[in-house]
C-alpha positions in Angstrom: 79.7 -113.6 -136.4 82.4 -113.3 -138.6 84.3 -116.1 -140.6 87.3 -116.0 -138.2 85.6 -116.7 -134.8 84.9 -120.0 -136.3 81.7 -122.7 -136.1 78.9 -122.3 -133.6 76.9 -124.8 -131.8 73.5 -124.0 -130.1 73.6 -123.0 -126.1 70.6 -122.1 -123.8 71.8 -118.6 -122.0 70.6 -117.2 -119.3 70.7 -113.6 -121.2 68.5 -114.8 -124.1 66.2 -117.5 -122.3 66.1 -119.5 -125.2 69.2 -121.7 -127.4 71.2 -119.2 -128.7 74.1 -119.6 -131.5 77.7 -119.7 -129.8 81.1 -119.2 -131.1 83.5 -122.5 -130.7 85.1 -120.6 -127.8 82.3 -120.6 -125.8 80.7 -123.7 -126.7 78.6 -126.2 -124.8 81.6 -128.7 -124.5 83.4 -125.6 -122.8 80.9 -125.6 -119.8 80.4 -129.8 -119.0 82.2 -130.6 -116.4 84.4 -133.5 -117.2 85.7 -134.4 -113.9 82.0 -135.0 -112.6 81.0 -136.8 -115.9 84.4 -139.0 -115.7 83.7 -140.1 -111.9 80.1 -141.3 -112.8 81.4 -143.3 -115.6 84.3 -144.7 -114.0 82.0 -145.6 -111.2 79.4 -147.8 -113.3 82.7 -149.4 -115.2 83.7 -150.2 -111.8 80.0 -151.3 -111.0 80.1 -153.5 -114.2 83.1 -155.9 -113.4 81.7 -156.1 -109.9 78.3 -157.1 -110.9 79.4 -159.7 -113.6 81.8 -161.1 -110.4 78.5 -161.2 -108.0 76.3 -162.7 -110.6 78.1 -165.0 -112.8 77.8 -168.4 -110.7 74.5 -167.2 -109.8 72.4 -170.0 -112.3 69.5 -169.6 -110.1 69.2 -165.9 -110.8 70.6 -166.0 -114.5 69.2 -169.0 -115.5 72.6 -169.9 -116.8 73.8 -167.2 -118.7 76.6 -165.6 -116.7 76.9 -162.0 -118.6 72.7 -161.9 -117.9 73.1 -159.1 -115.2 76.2 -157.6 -117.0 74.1 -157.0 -120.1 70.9 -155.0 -118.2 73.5 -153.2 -116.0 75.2 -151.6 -119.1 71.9 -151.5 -120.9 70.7 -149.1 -117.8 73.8 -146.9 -117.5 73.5 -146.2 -121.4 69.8 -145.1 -120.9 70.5 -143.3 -118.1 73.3 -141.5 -119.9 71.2 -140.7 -122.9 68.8 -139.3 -120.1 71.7 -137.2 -118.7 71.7 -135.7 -122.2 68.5 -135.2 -122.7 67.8 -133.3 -119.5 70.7 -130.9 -120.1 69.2 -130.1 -123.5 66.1 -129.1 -121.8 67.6 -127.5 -119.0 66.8 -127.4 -115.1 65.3 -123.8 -116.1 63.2 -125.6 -118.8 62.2 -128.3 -116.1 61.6 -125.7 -113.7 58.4 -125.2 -115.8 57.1 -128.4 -115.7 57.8 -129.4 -111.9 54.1 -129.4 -111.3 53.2 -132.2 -113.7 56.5 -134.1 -113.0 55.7 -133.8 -109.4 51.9 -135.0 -109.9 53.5 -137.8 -112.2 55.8 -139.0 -109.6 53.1 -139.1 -106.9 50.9 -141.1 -108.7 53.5 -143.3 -109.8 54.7 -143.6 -106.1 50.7 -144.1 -104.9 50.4 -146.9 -107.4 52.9 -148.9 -105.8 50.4 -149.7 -102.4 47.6 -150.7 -105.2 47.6 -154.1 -106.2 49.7 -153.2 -109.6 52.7 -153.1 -106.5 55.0 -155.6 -106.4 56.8 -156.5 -103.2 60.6 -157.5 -103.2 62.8 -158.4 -100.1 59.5 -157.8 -97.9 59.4 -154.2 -99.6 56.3 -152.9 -101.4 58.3 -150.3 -103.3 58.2 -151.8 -106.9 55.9 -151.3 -109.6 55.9 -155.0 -111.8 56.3 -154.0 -115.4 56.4 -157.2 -117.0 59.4 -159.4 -119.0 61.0 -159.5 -115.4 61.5 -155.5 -115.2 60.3 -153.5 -112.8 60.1 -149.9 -111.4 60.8 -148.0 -108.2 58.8 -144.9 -108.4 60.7 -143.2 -104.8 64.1 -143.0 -107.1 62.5 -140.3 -109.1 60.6 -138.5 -106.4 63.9 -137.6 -104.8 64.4 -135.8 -107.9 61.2 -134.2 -108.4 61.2 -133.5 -104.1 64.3 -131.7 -105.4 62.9 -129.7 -108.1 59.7 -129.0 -106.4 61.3 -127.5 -103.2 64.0 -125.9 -105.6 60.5 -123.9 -107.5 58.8 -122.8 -104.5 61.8 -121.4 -102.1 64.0 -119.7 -104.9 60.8 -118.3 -106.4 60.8 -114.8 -104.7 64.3 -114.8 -103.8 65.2 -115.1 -107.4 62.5 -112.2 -108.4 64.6 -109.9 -106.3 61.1 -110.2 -104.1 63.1 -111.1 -100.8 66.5 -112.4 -99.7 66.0 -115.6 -97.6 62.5 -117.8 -98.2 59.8 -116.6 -95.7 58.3 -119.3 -93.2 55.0 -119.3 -95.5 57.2 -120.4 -98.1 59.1 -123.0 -96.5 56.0 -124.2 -94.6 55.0 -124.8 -98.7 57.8 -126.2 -99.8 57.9 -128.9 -96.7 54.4 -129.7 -97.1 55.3 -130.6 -100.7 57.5 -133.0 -99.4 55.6 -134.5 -96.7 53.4 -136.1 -99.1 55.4 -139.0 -101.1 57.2 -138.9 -98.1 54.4 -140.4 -96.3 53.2 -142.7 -99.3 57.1 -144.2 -99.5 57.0 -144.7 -94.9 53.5 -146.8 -95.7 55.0 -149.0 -98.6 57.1 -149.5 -96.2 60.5 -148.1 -97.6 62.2 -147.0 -95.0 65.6 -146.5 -96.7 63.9 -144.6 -99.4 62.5 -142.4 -96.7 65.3 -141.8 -95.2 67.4 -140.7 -98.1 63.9 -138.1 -99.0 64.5 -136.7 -95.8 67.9 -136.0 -96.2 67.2 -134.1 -99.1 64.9 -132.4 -97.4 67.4 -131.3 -95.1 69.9 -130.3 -97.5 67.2 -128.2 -99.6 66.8 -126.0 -96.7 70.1 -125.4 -95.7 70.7 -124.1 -99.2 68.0 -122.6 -99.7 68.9 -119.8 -97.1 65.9 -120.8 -94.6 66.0 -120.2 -91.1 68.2 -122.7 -88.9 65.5 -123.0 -86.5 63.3 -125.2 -89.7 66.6 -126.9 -89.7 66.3 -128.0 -86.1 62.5 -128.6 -85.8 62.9 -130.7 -88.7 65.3 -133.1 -87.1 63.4 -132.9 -83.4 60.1 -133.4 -86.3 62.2 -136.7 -87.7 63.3 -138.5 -84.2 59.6 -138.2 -82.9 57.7 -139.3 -86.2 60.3 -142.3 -86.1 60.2 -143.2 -82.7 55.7 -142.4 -83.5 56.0 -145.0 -86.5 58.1 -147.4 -84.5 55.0 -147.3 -81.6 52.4 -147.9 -84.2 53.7 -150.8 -85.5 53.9 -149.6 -88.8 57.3 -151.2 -89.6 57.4 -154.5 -90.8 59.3 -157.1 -88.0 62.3 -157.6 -90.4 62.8 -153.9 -90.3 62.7 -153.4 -86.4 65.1 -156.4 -86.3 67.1 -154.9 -88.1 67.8 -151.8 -86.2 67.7 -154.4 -83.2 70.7 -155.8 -84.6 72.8 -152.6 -85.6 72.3 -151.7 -81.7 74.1 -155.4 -81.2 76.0 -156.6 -83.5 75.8 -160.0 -81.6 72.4 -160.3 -82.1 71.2 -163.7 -83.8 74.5 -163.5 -85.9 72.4 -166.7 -87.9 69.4 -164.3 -88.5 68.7 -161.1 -88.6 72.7 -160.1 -88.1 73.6 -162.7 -90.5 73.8 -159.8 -93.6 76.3 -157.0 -91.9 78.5 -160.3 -90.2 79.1 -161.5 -93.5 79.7 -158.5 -95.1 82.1 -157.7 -92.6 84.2 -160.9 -93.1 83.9 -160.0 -97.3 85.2 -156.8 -96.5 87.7 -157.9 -94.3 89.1 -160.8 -96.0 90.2 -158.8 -99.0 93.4 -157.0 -97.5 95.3 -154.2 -99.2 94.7 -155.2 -102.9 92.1 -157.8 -102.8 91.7 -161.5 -104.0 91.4 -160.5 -107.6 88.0 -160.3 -109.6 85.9 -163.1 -109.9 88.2 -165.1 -107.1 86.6 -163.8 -103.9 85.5 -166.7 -101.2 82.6 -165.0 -100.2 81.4 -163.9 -103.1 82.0 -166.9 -105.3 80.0 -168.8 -102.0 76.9 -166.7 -102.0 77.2 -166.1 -98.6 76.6 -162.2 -98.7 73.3 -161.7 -100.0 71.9 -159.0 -102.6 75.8 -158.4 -103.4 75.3 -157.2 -107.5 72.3 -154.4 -105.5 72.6 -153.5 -101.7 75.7 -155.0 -101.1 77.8 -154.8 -104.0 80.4 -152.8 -102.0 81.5 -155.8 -99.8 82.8 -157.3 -103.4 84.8 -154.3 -103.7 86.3 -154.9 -100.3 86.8 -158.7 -100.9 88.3 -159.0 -104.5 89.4 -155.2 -105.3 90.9 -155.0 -101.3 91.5 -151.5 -100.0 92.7 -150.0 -102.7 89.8 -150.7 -104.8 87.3 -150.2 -102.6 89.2 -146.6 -101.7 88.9 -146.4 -105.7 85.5 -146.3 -105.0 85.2 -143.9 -102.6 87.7 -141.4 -104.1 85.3 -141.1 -107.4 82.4 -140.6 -105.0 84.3 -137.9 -103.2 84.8 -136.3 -106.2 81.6 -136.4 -107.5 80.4 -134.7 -104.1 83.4 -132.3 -105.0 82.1 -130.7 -108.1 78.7 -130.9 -107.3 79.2 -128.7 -104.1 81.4 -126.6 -106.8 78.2 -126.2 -109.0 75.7 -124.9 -106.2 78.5 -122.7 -105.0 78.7 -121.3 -108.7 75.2 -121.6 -109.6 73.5 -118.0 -111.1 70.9 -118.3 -109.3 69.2 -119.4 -106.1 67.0 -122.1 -108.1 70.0 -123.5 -109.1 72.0 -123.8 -105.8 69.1 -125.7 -104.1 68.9 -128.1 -107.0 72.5 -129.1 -107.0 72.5 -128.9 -102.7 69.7 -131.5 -102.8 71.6 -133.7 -105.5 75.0 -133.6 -103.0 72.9 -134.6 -100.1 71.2 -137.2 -101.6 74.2 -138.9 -103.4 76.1 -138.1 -100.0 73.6 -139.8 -97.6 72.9 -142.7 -99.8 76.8 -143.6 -100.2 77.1 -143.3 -96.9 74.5 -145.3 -95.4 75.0 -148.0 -98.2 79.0 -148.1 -97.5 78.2 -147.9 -93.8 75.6 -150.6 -93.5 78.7 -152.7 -94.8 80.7 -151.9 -92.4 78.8 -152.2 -89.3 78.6 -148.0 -89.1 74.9 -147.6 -89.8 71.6 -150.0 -90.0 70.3 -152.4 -92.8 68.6 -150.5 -95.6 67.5 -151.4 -98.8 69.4 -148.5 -100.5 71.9 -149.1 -103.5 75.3 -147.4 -104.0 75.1 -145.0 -106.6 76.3 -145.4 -110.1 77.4 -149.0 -109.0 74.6 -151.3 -108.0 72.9 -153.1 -110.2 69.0 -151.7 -111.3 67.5 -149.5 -113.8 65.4 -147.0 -111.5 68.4 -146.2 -109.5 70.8 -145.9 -112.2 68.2 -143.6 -114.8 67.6 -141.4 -111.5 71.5 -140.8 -110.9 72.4 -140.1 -114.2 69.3 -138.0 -114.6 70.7 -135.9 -111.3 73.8 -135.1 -113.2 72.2 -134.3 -116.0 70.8 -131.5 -113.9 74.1 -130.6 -112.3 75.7 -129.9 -115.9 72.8 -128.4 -116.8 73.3 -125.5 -114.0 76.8 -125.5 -114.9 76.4 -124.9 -118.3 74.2 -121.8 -118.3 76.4 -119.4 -115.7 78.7 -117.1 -117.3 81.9 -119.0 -118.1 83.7 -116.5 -115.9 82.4 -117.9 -113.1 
């Protein structure tokens, strides 16, 4: 390199298969994509306000300090963010190397949560009790080793030239790598968790180039087991209520419907452009539960109005956007599944937590990405992106 094509900064390339020293031209900052970083960021600034609205009056959760929440929440999005970084150092190539003790890692992590080291929340065994009032939820970060294990085994002989679309053996592999923390996270029981697994499941295939007819069996496979786990019994009474009560709204609107009836008035209530922050009825009255976690949307609706709550869904859109961009663009078939899974699970998760809001789908303990309040969910989304830039970053830039 001569003196006149400037400084270089280190860059993993596909060509060398190791960090390689890049002119300024074609640095790293060249290949981030800045729309998809600035939509996750404006989302958890968005998730911050609402949050410190939810929780401030709230001295029975924050023992009096009103910023209690507000502090953990930005504490969690800065970790996550430094975890962004640090996966697209390492690379999803890099990770591809390691899925098989990250996927071991995450099942024993999620298997420890029905030991008696599992801590129940909301009538939930999904959390793992760390002490000093944190906790863990292990299923956040097997959707993203679910994502990288299924990525490993279908693109592994498509990408050696070996075949063009993923055999049935291999898809009969990659499903039964799935099925497992799949089936630990239905017994905890965590039935949103499962759900948003088995979407990602779903999208994983459809990238992956697999026959339709997987596609199909999978979803005939999905209505039976539910309406199989639904005859056992092995649903907790609150859950079955719940779906009771998204059949009929006017069911027990004092119970069970109490949640989505309130929500629905939060939502409502707010109008074009809102109430203003921290000056929402509803909100200020504590009479929408979980609203800094499941149902932090309906303080959008309430206080932000329309226009804020669209806000919302705009960023998420184009998050959703560039990420479909990135598996479109990705160099490889490895690469396209990974960034497919991440679409459908940020897609399915917005949509049944915006939805159960609304009325539109049931009751599930699922929080809206980049904007709810917890550290598991927040590391895991930012840790997805991380592996979005990461396949953007090492294609040619003429892609």
């Amino acid at each position: 390199m001569t003196a006149a094509e400037g400084y270089s900064v280190r860059r993993f390339t596909p060509e060398l298969g190791t960090w390689g020293r890049l002119t300024a031209r074609d640095s790293l900052v060249r290949r981030v994509d800045w729309m998809l970083m600035f939509s996750g960021l404006a989302l958890s600034v968005v998730g911050t306000a609402l949050v410190w609205s939810a929780t401030r009056n709230r001295d029975d959760l924050t023992g009096g300090d009103p910023y209690f929440f507000v502090i953990r929440h930005a504490i969690f999005t800065t970790v996550g963010i430094a975890l962004m970084a640090a996966t697209v150092w390492l690379g999803h190539r890099t990770l591809r190397g390691v899925v098989p003790v990250l996927y071991g890692l995450s099942l024993v992590l999620v298997a420890m949560v029905l030991s008696p080291l599992g801590s129940t929340i909301n009538g939930s065994r999904a959390w793992l009790d760390l002490g000093g009032g944190f906790t863990v939820q292990p299923a956040e970060f097997t959707k993203i080793t679910i994502i990288l294990g299924m990525a490993m085994i279908l693109a592994a002989r498509v990408d050696a030239g070996d075949r063009e679309h993923p055999d049935h053996r291999t898809v009969v592999q990659a499903l039964g790598l799935a099925a497992v923390p799949i089936g630990i996270v239905v017994l905890m029981p965590d039935l949103g968790s499962a759900m948003v697994l088995t979407s990602i499941v779903l999208g994983v295939l459809l990238a992956s180039g697999a026959s339709n007819r997987w596609v199909l069996g999978l979803v005939l496979a999905g209505v039976g087991g539910a309406a199989l786990i639904v005859s056992l019994g092995m649903l907790d009474e609150y859950q079955v209520a719940r779906f009771a009560a998204f059949a009929n709204p006017a069911l027990d609107p004092a119970g069970v419907g109490y949640n989505t009836n309130q929500a629905r008035i939060a939502i409502g209530s707010g109008g074009a452009t809102g109430k203003g922050l921290g000056e929402g009825s509803q909100t200020t009255g504590q009479f929408v539960p979980e609203q800094q976690t499941d149902f932090i949307f309906t303080v959008a609706g309430e206080e932000l109005g329309f226009v804020g709550a669209g806000l919302i869904l705009v960023l998420l859109g184009v998050m959703l956007w560039r990420a479909c961009r990135i598996a479109r663009d990705a160099s490889d078939l490895y690469g396209t599944i990974v960034a497919a899974g991440v679409v459908a699970w940020f897609a399915f998760q917005a949509f049944e937590n915006i939805g159960m809001t609304l009325g539109i789908m049931p009751v599930a303990g699922l929080p809206l990405p980049f904007v709810s309040y917890g550290g598991s969910s927040m590391f895991a989304v930012w840790i997805a992106v991380g592996l979005l830039q990461s396949i953007k970053a090492q294609r040619p830039l003429s892609a």
